[in-house]
N, C-alpha and C positions, 0 to 999 in steps of 0.2 A: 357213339363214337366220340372220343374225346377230342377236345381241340389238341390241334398241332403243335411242336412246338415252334415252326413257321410262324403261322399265322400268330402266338401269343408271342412272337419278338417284335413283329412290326406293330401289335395293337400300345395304343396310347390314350392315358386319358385323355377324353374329350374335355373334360374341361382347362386342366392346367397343360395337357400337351406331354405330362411327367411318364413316367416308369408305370406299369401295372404288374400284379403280380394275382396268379392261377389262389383261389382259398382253397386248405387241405383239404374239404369235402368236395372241391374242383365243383361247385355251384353256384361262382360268381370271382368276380374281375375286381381285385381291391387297389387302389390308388391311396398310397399313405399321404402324399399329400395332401391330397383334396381334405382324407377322409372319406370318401365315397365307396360303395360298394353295388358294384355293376353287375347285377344279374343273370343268367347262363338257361336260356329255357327251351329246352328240346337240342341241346347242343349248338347252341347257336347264342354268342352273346349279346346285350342285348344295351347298345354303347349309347344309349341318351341318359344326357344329364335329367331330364327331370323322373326316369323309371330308375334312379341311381337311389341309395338308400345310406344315410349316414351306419357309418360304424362307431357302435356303441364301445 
C-alpha cells in the first residue's frame, strides 16, 4: 500500500523542518534542502536523520 497523500502533506524533514517530496520509484522521502534521502521500507517511511542517505 502506498503512502497517502495525507500522511506525505504533513511529513517534514526531520532535519531542516523544510518540504519533502515522494522519489518517482516512491522508495524514499527526498528533502532538496538537506540533500537527504529518507528511506520507505515495507511502506512505512523511515524519518531519522542518521538511516537518511545523501543524494548523489
Amino acid at each position: 500500500m502506498p503512502l497517502s497523500r495525507e500522511l506525505l502533506d504533513i511529513l517534514a524533514c526531520p532535519k531542516c523542518k523544510g518540504e519533502i517530496s515522494l522519489t518517482s520509484k516512491e522508495d524514499g522521502l527526498v528533502c532538496d534542502r538537506c540533500g537527504l534521502l529518507y528511506p520507505i521500507r515495507d511502506d512505512i517511511p523511515i524519518m531519522l536523520i542518521e538511516e537518511a542517505q545523501p543524494i548523489k
